[in-house]
C-alpha positions as CSV (number, residue, x, y, z in Angstrom):
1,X,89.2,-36.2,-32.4
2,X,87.5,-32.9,-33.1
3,X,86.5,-30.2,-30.7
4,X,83.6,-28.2,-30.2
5,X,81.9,-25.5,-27.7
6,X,80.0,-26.7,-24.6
7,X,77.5,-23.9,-25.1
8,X,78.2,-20.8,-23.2
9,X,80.8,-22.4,-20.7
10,X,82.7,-22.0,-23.2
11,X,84.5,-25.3,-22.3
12,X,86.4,-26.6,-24.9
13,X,84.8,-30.7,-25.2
14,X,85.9,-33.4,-27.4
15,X,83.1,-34.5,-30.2
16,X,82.9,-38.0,-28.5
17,X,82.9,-38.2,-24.0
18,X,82.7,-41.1,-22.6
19,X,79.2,-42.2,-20.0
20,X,80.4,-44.2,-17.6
21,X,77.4,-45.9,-16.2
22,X,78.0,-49.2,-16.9
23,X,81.0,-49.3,-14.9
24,X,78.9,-48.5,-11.9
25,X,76.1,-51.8,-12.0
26,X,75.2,-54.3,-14.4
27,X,72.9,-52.8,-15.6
28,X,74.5,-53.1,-19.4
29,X,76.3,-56.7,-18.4
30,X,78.7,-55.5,-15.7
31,X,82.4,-53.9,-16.0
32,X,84.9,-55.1,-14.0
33,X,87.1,-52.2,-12.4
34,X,90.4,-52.5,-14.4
35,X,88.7,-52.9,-17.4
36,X,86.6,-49.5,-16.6
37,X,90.0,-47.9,-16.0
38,X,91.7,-49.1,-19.2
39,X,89.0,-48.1,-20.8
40,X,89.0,-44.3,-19.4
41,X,92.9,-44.3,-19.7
42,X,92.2,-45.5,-23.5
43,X,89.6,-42.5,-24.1
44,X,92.0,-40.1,-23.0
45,X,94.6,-41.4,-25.6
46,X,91.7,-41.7,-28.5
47,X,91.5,-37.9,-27.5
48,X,88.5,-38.2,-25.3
49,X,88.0,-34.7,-22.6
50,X,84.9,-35.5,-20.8
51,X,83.8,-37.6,-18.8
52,X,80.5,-37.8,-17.6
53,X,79.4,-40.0,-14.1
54,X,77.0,-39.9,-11.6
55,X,76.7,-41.4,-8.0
56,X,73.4,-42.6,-9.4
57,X,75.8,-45.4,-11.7
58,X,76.4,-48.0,-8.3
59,X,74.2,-50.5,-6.6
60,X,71.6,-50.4,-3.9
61,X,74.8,-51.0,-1.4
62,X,77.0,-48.2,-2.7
63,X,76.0,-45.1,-4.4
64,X,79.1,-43.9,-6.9
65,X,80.6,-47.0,-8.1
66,X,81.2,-45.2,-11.0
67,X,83.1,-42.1,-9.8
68,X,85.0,-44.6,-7.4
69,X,86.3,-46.2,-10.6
70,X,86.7,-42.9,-12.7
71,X,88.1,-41.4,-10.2
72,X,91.0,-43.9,-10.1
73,X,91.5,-43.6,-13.3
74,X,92.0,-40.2,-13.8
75,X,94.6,-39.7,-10.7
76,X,97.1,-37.8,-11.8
77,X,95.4,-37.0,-15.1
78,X,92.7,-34.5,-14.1
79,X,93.9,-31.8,-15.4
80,X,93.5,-33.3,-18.9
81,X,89.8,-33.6,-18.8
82,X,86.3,-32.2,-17.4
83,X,84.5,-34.1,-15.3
84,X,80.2,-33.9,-15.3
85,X,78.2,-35.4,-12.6
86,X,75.0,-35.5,-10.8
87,X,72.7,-34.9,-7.8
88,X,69.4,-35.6,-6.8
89,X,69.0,-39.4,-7.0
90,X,71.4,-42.3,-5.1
91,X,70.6,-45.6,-4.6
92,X,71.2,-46.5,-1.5
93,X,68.7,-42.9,-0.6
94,X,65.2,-44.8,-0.5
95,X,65.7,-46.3,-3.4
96,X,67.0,-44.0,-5.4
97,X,63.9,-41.3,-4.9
98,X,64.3,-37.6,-6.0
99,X,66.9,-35.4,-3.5
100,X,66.5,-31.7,-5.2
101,X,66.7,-29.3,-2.2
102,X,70.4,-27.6,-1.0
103,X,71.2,-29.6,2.1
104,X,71.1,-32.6,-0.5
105,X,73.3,-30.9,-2.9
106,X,75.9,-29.3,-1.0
107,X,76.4,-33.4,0.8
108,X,76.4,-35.1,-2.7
109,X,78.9,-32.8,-4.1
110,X,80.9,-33.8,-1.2
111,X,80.2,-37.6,-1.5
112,X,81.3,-37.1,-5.4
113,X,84.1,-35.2,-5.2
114,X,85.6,-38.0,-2.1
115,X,85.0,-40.7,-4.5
116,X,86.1,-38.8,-7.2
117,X,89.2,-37.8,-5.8
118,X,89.3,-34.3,-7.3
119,X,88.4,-30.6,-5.6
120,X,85.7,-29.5,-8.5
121,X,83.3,-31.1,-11.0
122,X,83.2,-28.6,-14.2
123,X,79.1,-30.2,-14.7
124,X,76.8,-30.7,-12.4
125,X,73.7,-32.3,-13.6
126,X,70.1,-32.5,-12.1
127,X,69.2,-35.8,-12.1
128,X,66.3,-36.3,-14.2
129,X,63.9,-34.6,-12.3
130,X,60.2,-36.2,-13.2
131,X,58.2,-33.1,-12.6
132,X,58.9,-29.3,-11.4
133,X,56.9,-30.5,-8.0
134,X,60.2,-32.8,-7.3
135,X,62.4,-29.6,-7.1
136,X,62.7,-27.6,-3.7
137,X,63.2,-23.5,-4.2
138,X,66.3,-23.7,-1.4
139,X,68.1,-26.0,-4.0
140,X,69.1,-23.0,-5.7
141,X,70.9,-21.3,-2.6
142,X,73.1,-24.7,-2.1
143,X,74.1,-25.1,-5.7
144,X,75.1,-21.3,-5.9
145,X,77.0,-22.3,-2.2
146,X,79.0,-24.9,-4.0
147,X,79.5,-22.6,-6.8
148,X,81.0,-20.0,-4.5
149,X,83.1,-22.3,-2.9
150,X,84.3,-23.8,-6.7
151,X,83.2,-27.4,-6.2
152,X,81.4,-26.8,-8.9
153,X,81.8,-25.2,-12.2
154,X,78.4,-25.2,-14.1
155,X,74.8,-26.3,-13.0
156,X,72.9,-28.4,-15.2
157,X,69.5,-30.0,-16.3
158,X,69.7,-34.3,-17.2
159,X,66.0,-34.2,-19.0
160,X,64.5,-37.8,-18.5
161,X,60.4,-37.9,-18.6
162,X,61.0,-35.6,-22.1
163,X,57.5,-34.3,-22.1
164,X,56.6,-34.0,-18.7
165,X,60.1,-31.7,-17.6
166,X,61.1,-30.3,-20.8
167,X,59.1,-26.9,-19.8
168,X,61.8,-26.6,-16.8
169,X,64.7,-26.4,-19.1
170,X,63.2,-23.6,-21.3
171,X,63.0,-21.7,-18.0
172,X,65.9,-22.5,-16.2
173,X,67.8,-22.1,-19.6
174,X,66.1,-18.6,-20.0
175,X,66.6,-17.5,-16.0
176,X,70.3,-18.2,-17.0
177,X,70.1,-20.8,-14.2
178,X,71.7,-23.8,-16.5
179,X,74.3,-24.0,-19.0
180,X,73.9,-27.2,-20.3
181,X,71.2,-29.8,-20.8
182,X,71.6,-33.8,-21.0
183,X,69.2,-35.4,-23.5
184,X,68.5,-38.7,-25.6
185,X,69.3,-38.4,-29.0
186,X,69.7,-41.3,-31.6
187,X,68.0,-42.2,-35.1
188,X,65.0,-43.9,-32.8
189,X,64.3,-41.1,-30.6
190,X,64.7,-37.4,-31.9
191,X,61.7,-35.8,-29.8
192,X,64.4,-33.6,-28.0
193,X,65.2,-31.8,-31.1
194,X,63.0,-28.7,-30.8
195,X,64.1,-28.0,-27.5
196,X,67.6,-27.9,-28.6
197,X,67.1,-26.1,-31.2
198,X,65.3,-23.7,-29.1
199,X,68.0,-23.5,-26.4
200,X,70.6,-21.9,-28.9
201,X,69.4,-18.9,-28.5
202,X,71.3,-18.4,-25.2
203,X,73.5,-20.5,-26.2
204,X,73.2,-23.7,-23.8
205,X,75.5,-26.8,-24.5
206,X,74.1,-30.2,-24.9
207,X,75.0,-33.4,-24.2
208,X,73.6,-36.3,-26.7
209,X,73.2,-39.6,-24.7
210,X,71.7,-43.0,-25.4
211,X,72.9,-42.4,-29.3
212,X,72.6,-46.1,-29.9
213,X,69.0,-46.3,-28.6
214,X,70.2,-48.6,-25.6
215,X,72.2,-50.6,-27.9
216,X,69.6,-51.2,-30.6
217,X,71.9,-49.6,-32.7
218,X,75.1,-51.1,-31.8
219,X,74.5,-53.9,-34.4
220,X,74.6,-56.5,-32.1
221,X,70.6,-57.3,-31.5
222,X,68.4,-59.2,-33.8
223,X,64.9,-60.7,-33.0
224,X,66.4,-63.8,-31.7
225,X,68.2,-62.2,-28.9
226,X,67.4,-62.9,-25.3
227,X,68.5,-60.1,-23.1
228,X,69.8,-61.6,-19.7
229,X,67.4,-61.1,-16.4
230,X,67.9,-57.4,-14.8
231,X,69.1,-55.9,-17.6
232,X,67.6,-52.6,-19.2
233,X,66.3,-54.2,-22.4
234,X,64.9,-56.9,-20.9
235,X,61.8,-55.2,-20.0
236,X,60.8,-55.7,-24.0
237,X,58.5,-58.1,-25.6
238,X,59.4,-59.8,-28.7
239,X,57.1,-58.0,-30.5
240,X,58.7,-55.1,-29.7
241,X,61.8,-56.8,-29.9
242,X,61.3,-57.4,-33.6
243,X,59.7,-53.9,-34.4
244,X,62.8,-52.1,-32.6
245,X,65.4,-54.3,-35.1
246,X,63.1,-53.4,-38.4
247,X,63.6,-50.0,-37.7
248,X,67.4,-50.4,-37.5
249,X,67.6,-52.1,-40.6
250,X,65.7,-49.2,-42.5
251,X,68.9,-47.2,-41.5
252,X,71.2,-49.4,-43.1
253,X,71.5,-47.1,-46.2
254,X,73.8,-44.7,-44.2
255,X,76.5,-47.4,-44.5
256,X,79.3,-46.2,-46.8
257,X,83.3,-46.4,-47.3
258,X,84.4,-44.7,-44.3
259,X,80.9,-45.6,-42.2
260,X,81.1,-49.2,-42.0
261,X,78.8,-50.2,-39.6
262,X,75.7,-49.1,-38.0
263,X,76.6,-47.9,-34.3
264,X,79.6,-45.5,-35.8
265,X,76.8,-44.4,-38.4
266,X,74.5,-43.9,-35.4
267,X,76.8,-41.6,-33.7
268,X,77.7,-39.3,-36.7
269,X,74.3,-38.6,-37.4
270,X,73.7,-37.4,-33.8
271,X,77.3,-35.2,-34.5
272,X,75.7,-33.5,-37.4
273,X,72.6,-32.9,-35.9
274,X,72.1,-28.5,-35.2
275,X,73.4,-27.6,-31.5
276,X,74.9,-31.1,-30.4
277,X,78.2,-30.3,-28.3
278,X,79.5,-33.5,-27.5
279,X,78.1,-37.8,-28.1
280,X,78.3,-39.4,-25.2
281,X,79.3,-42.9,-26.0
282,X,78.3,-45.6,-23.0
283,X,81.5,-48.1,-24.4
284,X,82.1,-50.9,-22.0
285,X,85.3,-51.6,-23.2
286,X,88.2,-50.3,-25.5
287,X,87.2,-51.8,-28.8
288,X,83.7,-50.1,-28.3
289,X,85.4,-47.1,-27.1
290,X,87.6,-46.9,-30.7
291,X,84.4,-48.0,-32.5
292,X,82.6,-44.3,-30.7
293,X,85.6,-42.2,-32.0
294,X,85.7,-43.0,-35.4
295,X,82.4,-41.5,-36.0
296,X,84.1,-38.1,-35.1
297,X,86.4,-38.8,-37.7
298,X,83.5,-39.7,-40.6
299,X,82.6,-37.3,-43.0
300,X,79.2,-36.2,-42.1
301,X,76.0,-37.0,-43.7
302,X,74.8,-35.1,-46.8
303,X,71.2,-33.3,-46.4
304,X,69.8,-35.7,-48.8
305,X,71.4,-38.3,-46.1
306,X,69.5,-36.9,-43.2
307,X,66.4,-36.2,-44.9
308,X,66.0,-39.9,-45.6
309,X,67.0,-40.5,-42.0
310,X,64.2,-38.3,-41.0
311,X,61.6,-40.1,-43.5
312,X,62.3,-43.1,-42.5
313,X,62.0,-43.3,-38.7
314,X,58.4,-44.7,-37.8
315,X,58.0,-43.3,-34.4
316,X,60.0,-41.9,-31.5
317,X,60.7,-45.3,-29.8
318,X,60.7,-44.8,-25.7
319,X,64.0,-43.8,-23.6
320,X,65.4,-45.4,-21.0
């Protein structure tokens, strides 16, 4: 595993961390809980230092199923690792509507670090806010109260609704009010580029997430597949089906000696991509998990490589 800056924390994070939503729902098929821990206790022997959660990941009957899990699994092993979380949306709130003002953040960082089972979170993420209008001034006064009391290391922006928010980032980022940004990144959706770019300046560290376009690029979907009821990709028509699956095959030129297949060629293009701190991988299980580090190990892509990459790709197909 290789190591790089989170921005200006300064944090030291490994190239690959480890999302753990899918241990908090079914939302990608379901985790059971000891395979979620096995998994986490795996990652931290493939080299893995971050971990990233959110009390978001659980079900409309308990928010945090995810930390709950994590949280187990990293007894006695947290001060291995870094730990990023999130405020602002829970499901059992309303259905999971927008919660960005400080009496809301000061009680979630409570709730998270309970089922967390720790005293501090070294990230903490707004949860995809979908427009400035969502965010209350007074949320600033309860993040800096948490900060104070060192529940919290870092405050954060998770950028969902790309165009809509990614103005709040460029001023948050430039009122030195974040140090890190969350954003998708894979060879089927690159419109966050820019921003990054932008955001070195400073310099802010940024997490890479959905880097196998929701599992379009895992190598496992073809234009036959039927995605099981409730789950994120079922939303798609088979149109779309088939158009998302062409565009995955254009990339299969990246395939090489020591990139054999396409998700581990998916995540080292992210890695070599300007201003990336760390992949987060959303691995269900161990042999994912191994599959996600080995693209740390790859030799990256040449600039002939990348610049096909870049030729290629038809259009920026839509997030999560």
């Amino acid at each position: 595993m290789k190591y790089r800056k989170l921005g200006r924390t300064g944090l030291k994070v490994s190239e690959i961390s480890l999302g753990t939503w899918a241990f908090g729902n079914n939302v990608y098929g379901g985790v059971a809980e000891k395979d979620g821990i096995n998994t986490i206790h795996a990652g931290i022997d493939l080299g893995i230092n971050l971990f990233d959660t959110a009390p978001q990941y659980g079900t409309d009957k308990q928010d945090g199923v995810a930390e709950i899990v994590l949280g187990k699994a990293l007894k006695g092993k947290r001060d291995k690792v870094h730990i990023s979380s999130k405020f602002g949306r829970n499901p059992c709130i309303e259905g999971g509507r927008s919660l960005f003002y400080k009496e809301r953040v000061i009680d979630s960082v409570e709730e998270s670090l309970k089922r967390l089972q720790t005293d501090y979170i070294d990230v903490l993420f707004f949860h995809s806010p979908f427009s400035p209008d969502e965010i209350k001034d007074d949320v600033w006064e309860g993040l800096e109260q948490v900060k104070k009391q060192g529940k919290v290391r870092y405050v954060a922006h998770s950028i969902s609704m790309f165009h809509q928010t990614e103005d709040i980032a460029r001023l948050w980022a430039k009122e030195n009010k974040i140090d890190v940004i969350q954003v998708v990144l894979s060879l089927m959706n690159r419109e966050s580029q820019q921003l990054i770019e932008e955001l070195q300046q400073y310099p802010i560290g940024v997490f890479a997430r959905e880097c196998l376009a929701n599992g379009f690029l895992s190598g496992a979907i073809t234009k036959d597949t039927v995605f099981a009821k409730g789950t994120l990709n079922a939303r798609y028509s088979r149109e779309e089906l088939a158009e998302r699956v062409d565009q995955v095959n254009a990339f299969n030129y990246l395939l090489r000696d020591d990139v054999t297949n396409m998700p581990q060629a998916a995540l080292r293009w992210v890695l070599d991509q300007k201003g990336v701190s760390t992949v987060l991988s959303g691995a269900k299980n161990i042999f994912e998990l191994e599959g996600a580090v080995s693209a740390s190990e790859a030799k990256p892509f040449t600039e002939e490589e990348l610049q096909l990459a870049k030729k290629l790709l038809t259009k920026d197909f839509e997030a999560a």
